[in-house]
N, C-alpha and C positions, 0 to 999 in steps of 0.2 A: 582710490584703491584699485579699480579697473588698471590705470596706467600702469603703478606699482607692478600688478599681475603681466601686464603683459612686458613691459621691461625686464622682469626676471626671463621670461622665458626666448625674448629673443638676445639677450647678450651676447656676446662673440665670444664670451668668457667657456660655453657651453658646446661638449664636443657635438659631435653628430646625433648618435644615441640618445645622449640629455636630449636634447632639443629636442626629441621627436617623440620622448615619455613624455616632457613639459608639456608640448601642445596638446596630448592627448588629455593631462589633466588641466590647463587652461580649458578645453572645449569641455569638458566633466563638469567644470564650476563654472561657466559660460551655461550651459544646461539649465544647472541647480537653479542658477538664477533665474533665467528668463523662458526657459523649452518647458520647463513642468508644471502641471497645472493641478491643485488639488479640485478633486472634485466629490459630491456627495448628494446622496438620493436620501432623502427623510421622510417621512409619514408617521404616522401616529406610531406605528407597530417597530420600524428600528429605522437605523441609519446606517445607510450602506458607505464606503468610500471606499477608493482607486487607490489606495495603499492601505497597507497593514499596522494598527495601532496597537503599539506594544505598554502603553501607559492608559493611565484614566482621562478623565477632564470632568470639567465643571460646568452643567447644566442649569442656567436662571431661567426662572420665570421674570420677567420684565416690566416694573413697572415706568414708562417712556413718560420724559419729561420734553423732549426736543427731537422733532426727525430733520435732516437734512434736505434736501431738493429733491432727491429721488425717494424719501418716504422710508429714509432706513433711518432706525433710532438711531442721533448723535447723544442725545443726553438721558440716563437711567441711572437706574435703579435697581438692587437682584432684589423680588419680592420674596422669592425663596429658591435657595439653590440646592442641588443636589450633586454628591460626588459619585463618581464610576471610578471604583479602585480594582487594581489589581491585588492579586495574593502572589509575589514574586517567587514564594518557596515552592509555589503549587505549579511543576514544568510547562502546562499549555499554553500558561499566559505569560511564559518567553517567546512561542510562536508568534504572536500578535494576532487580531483579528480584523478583517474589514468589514463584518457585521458586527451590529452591536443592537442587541433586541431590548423593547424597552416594557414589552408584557410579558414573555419569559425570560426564563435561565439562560445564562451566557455562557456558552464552554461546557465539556465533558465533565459529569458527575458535578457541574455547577460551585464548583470551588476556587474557580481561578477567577472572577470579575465578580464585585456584588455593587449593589448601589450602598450610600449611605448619604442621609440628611445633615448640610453644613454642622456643624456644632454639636452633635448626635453621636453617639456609640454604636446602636444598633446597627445592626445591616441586616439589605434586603437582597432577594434574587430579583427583584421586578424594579422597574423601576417605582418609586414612592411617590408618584406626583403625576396626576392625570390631566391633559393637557385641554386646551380650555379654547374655545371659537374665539377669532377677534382678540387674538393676544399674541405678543411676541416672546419670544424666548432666545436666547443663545446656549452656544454650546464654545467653549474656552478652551482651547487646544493648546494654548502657551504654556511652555514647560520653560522658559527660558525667560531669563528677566529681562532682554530686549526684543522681545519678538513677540508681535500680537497676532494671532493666529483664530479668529472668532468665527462664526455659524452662525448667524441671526436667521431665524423663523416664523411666521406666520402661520398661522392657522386661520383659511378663510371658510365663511359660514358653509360653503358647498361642498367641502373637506377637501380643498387643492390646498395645499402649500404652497408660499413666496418664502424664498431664500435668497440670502445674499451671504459670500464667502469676503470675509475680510482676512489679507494676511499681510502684514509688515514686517518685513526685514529693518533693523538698523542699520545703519551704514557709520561706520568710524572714520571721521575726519581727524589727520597730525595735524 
């Protein structure tokens, strides 16, 4: 795909002008790919991140059947998860937020983001699920059906956090 990208952009088929938008959007998706790094602050209280999240995600509690070499769950289980939805008719949560609090209300007059419990109707302003010493969790940021996007968490007994940020891009092979 890389090659592709950059064969279009240097062709001789392309006046001066072309060529000189091409490369500014070759290095844009050069960038995307490899220059940005998400990042996120978690603790008991919220989850801060370096961009602004205009949709929900999906918060498990973990139960870990296999870690890998470096001690991050490779094989689980959600022992119970919880959704962070948005209310798209309600304007501020087209803004997007980069906090997201998990013992208060989220957003102005608290009607744009609520929690709710997988398979449940209800909704909460808090989140519904108190987090536990010596237990993992994730947070599911995949909105897309090729791309993994996960937040694995720990909670250690001194109340530091271990994090590890998993994200996968697919890549399409002709």
């Amino acid at each position: 795909m890389k090659t592709v990208l950059l064969s279009l952009f240097t062709s001789k088929n392309l006046t001066h002008g072309s060529r000189f938008r091409g490369s500014v959007f070759l290095v844009l998706v050069l960038l995307s790919f490899f220059g940005c790094k998400d990042t996120y602050e978690i603790n008991e209280e919220l989850l801060r991140c370096n961009y602004r999240l205009y949709e929900g995600f999906r918060l498990s509690e973990l139960d870990v059947k296999q870690f890998d070499d470096n001690g991050i769950p490779l094989q689980y289980e959600a022992a119970f998860t919880v959704l962070l939805n948005t209310n798209q008719d309600y304007n501020p949560a087209k803004k997007g937020r980069e906090v997201i609090y998990f013992t208060q209300p989220n957003g102005p007059k608290h009607q744009a983001w609520y929690w709710r419990v997988k398979g449940k109707q209800e909704k909460s302003l808090v989140l519904p699920l108190s987090f536990k010493k010596q237990q993992w969790y994730v947070i599911d940021f995949s909105h897309r059906s090729c791309h993994t996007d996960n937040l694995f968490f720990y909670f250690e007994n001194n109340g530091e956090v271990r994090s590890f940020h998993e994200n996968v891009r697919c890549e399409f092979r002709q």
